[in-house]
N, C-alpha and C positions, 0 to 999 in steps of 0.2 A: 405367522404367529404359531407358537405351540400348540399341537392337540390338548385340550385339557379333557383330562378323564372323565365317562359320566357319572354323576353323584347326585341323585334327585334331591337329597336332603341337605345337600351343605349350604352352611349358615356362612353370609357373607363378616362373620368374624368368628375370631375365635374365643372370645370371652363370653359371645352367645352360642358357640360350643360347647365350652368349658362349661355353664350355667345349665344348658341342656341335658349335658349329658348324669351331672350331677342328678336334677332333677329326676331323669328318668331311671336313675341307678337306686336312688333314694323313694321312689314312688313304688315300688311292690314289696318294700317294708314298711310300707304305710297302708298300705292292702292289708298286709299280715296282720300290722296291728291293730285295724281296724277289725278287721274278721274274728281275730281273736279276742277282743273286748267285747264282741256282741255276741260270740257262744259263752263266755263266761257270765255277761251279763242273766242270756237265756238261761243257764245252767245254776244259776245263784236263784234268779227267781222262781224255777221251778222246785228247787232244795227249799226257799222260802215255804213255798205253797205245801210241800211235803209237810214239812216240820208241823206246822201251823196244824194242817189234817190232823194228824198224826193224835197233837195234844189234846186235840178236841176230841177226835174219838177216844182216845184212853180215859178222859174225862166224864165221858155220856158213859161209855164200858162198864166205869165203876160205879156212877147214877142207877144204871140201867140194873147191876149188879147187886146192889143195897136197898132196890126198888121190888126187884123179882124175891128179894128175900122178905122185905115188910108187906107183901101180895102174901106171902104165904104165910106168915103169921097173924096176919090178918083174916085171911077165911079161917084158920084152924080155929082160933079164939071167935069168931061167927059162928063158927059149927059146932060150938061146946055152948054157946053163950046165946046166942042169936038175939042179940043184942042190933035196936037200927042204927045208934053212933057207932058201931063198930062196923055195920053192912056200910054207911055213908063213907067211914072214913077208908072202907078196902074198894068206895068204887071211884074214889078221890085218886089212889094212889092206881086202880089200873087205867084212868085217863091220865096222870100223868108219864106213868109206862107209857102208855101207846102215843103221847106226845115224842118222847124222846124215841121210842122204837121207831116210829116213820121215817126222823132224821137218819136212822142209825142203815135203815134198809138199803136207801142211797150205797152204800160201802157192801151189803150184806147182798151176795148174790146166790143164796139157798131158797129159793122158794118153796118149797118141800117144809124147812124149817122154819119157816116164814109163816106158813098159815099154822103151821103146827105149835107156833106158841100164838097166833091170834086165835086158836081154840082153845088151848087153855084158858088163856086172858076171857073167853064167851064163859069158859066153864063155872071160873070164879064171880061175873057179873051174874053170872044164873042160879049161882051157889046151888049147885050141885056136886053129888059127891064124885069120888076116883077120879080126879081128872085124867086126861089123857097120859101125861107127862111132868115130869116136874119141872116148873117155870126155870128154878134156878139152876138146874142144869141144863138148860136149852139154853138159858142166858149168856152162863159160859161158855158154849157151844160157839154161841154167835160170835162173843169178843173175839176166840181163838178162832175162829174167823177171819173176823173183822183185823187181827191182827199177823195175819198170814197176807192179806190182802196188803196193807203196809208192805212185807217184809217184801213183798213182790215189786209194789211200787217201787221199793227203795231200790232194789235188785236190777229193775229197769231204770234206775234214774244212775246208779252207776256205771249200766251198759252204752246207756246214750253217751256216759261223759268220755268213757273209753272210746269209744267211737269218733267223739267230738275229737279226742286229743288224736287220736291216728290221723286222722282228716287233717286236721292242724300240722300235722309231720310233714302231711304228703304235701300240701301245702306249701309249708316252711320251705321244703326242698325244691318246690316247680318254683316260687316267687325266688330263692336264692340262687337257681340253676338260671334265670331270666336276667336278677342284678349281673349276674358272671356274664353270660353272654352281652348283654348291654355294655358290662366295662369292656369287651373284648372290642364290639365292635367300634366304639367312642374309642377307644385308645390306637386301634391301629387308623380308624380317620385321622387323628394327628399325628401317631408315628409315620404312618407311613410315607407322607409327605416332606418329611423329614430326614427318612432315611434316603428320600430320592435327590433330596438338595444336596444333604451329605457326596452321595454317589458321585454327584456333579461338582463339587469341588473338587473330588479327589479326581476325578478325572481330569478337570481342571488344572490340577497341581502336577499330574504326571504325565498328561498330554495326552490319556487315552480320547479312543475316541466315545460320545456318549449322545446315545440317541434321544435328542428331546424329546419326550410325548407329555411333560407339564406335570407340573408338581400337585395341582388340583389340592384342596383342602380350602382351609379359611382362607380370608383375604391376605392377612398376616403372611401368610407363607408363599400365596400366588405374590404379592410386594416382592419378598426376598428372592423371587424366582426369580422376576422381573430385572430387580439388582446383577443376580449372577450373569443373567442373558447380556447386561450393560459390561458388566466387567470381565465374561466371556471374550464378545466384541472386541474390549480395550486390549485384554490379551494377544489375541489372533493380530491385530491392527501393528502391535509395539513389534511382535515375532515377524508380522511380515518386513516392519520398519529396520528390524534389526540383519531379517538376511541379505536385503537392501544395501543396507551400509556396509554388512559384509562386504558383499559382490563389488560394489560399488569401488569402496578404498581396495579392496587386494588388487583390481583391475588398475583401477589409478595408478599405485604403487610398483605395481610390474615395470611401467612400462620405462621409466626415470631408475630401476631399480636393475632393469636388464641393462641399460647403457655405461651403470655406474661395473657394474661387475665385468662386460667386456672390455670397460678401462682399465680395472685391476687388472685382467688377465694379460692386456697386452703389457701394462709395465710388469707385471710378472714377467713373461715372458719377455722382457728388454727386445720388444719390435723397437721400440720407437729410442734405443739405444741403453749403453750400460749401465746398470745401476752399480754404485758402492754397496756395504755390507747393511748399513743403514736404510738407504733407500730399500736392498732389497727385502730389508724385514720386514719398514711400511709395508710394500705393496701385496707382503704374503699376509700379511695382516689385515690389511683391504681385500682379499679375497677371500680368504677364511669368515669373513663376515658380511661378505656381501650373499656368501653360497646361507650361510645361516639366517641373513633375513630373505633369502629367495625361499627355503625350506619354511619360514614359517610362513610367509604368505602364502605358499601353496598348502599348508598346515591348515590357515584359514579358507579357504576355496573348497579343499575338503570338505570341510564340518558345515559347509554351508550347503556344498551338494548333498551331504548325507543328510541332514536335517529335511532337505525336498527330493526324499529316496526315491530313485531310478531303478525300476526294475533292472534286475542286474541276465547278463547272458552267461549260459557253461558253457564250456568248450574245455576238451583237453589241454589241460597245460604242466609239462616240463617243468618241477619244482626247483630243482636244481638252477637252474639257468635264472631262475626268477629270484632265489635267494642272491645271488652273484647280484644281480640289476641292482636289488634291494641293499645291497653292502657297499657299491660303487660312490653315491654323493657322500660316504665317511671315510673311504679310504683316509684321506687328510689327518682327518681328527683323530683316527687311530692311529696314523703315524708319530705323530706330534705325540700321543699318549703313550705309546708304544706298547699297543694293545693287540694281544695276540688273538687272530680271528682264526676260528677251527669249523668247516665247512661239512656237509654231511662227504661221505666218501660213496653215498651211489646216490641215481636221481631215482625219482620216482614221478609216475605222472598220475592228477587229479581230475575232474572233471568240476571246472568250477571257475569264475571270471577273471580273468587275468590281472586287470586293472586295478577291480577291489582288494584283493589279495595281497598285491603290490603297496597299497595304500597299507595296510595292515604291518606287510615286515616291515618297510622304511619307515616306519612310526617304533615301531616297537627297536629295531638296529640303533636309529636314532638313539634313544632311552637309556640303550645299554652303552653305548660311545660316549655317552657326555653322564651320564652317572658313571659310569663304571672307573676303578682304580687304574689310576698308571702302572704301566708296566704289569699289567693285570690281563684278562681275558674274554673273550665271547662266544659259546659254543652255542652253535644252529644244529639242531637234530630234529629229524621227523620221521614216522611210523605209520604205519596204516594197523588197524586192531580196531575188529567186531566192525567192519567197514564204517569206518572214521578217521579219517586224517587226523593228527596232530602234529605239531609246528610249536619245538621247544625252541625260544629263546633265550640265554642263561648269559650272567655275565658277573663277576668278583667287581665288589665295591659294596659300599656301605647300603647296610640292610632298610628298610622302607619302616620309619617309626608305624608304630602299631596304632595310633592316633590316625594316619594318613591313612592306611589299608582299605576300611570302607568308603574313604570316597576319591581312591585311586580314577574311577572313572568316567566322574562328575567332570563337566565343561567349565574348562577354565578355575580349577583347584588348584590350588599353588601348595605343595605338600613343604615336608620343613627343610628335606633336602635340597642344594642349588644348584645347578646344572653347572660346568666349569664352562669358560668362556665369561667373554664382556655383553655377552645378548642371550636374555631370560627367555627362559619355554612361554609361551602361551600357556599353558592348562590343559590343552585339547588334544597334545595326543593319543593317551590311551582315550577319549572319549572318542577319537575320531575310529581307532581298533574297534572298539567294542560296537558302533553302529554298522560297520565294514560286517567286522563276525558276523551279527546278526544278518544283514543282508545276504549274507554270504549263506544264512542259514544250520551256525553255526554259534561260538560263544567266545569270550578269552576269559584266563583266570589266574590271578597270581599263585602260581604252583608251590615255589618253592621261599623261604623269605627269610633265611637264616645263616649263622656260619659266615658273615660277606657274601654270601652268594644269593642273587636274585632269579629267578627264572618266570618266565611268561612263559603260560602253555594257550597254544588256539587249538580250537577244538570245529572242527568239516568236516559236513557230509557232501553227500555226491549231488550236485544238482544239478537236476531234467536240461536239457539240451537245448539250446534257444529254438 
């Protein structure tokens, strides 16, 4: 079984992901607004309380203010008149002063000026003369006061709300920097399980290889892993079915396929007596196609050994001599074409496996024999530059539609052009080249692809010595 990744909190679905993570994204702007409704609540109520103060003492102020002037027109008219309705009604009016003055003291934090009009207020209950002070300017004393006092409150009540509202900032930001991280981490919980299926198809599709350690996330996703790992399997099963059948049929096919071909060659060769002009075109025609389907089965033997790649041996090898191997099963086909083959004019030697190299030109010789024009051409050059072999293959005939180019080297591609002869390519041989090159530790690449002229360039390095 796969490792699956640890994750304390995954939910065995993902719609109680989806739900959660929701929730948790949405819950510290439910914080916010909660916290914010309750400083504004605080902050309304205490603007309340303010206000309220406020008109009450402006109220008593002006009481108090209207009170300290009927005190003194009241003792003055007592001290001219000394009259007792006029004493009852100025000692009426200084208890209801010092009603409203006790209220007033609560706000009024002068005590200095505090006893200093409750002598007065003695002076005129004792109606005596010069008092100390006069009432109503001590009275206004108090209000601008009392109303300094206000302006102070009000002064702190817009400090707190400034305050209230920076807090609320910093706030706003820690609860919004919290949702951000919450979405980061809910979203790569499902992405990233996601990108890991992903990975795995595409491995899947191109045959890499890809290290299970498990998709992990909701169940949803561990399901679909589950799937892949099923039709992983089916894959691997059908690929090993198919190099099976491979191996299997080009074995079969050899062996009925070698005895038909040593019988063309002997009536070719009139062992078993003379042929007329007839016969002997049958029999050259029975061999010319027996050698073409010997060449594709070995075509298929190839692609099935490279498909189950064999570490490959270097050894110095004589390129020269190897291109000649490599041009020998077409001699034929190029006589019949009458196709001129142009050989490098010096050898050169490489360090690098004889075998697969071989497999490499007689595919690509191939290619250029049976596409290339009548009475047309094939020139084999190679190079050594910035130590790297190259191995041009070039040959006059019609150019490779520009539809075909990209998938020159897909297995079993049937491009638009047809190969001349009564027996169709396979698809595989440049695919069989280009897993050679690699092995080889190296590439092919269609070079040139215009003008009637085609060219395959391979591209070797030197490989370490068995």
């Amino acid at each position: 079984m796969p490792k699956q990744p640890a994750n304390m909190w995954r939910l065995s679905s993902l719609k109680q992901l989806v739900i959660l993570a929701f929730v948790a994204v949405v819950a510290p702007f439910g914080i916010l607004i909660y916290y914010a409704t309750d400083q504004l609540v605080d902050q309304s109520s205490q603007g309340r309380v303010l206000a309220q103060q406020a008109l009450e003492v402006t109220r008593r102020g002006q009481q108090l203010q209207q009170q300290a002037e009927a005190i003194t027109r009241a003792a003055k008219q007592f001290e001219i008149l000394q009259r007792e309705d006029i004493r009852q009604r100025l000692l009426q009016l200084i208890n209801e002063f010092e009603q409203q003055f006790t209220l007033h003291q609560a706000l009024y934090s002068n005590p200095e000026q505090n006893t200093l009009i409750q002598h007065v207020l003695d002076h005129y209950r004792q109606n005596t003369s010069n008092p100390p002070a006069e009432l109503q300017q001590l009275t206004q004393t108090m209000n601008q006061s009392v109303d300094q006092y206000l302006d102070t409150s009000l002064q702190r009540l817009n400090q707190v709300a400034q305050d209230t509202q920076v807090r609320l900032e910093i706030v706003t930001l820690l609860l919004l920097a919290i949702s951000l991280l919450l979405m980061i981490i809910f979203s790569r919980s499902i992405i990233q399980p996601v990108k890991r299926i992903a990975r795995r198809i595409r491995a899947m599709g191109t045959g890499e290889s890809y290290e299970n350690l498990g998709v992990g996330g909701p169940q949803e996703l561990v399901s679909l892993e589950q799937q892949l790992n099923w039709l992983s399997e089916q894959l691997s099963a059908a690929e090993e079915e198919k190099h099976r059948f491979l191996r299997h049929m080009s074995h079969e096919l050899k062996t009925p396929l070698t005895t038909l071909r040593e019988g063309s060659d002997l009536l070719a060769e009139q062992v078993t007596g003379a042929l007329n002009e007839s016969q002997q075109e049958i029999a050259s025609l029975l061999q010319s196609n027996a050698r073409q389907l010997q060449q594709l089965i070995e075509q298929l033997l190839d692609y099935n050994r490279l498909a189950q790649l064999q570490p490959t041996k270097g050894r110095p090898v004589a390129l020269l001599p190897l291109l000649q191997q490599a041009c020998e099963p077409h001699q034929l086909l190029l006589e019949q074409k009458q196709i001129t083959l142009h050989l490098p004019q010096h050898d050169l030697t490489w360090h690098t496996d004889a075998d697969m190299l071989l497999r490499i030109l007689t595919n690509l010789i191939s290619n250029a024999a049976q596409y290339g024009a009548k009475q047309g051409e094939i020139r084999l050059k190679m190079f050594i530059e910035d130590k790297q072999l190259f191995i041009d293959v070039q040959n006059k005939g019609p150019t490779i539609p520009s539809s075909d180019v990209p998938h020159l080297f897909e297995p079993f591609y049937q491009g638009q052009n047809r190969r001349a002869g009564p027996v169709r390519g396979s698809g595989i041989g440049l695919s069989i080249v280009k897993d050679a090159a690699s092995a080889l530790g190296g590439y092919v690449t269609l070079q040139h692809n215009k003008d009637h002229t085609v060219c395959f360039r391979v591209n070797l390095t030197q490989m370490d010595a068995a």
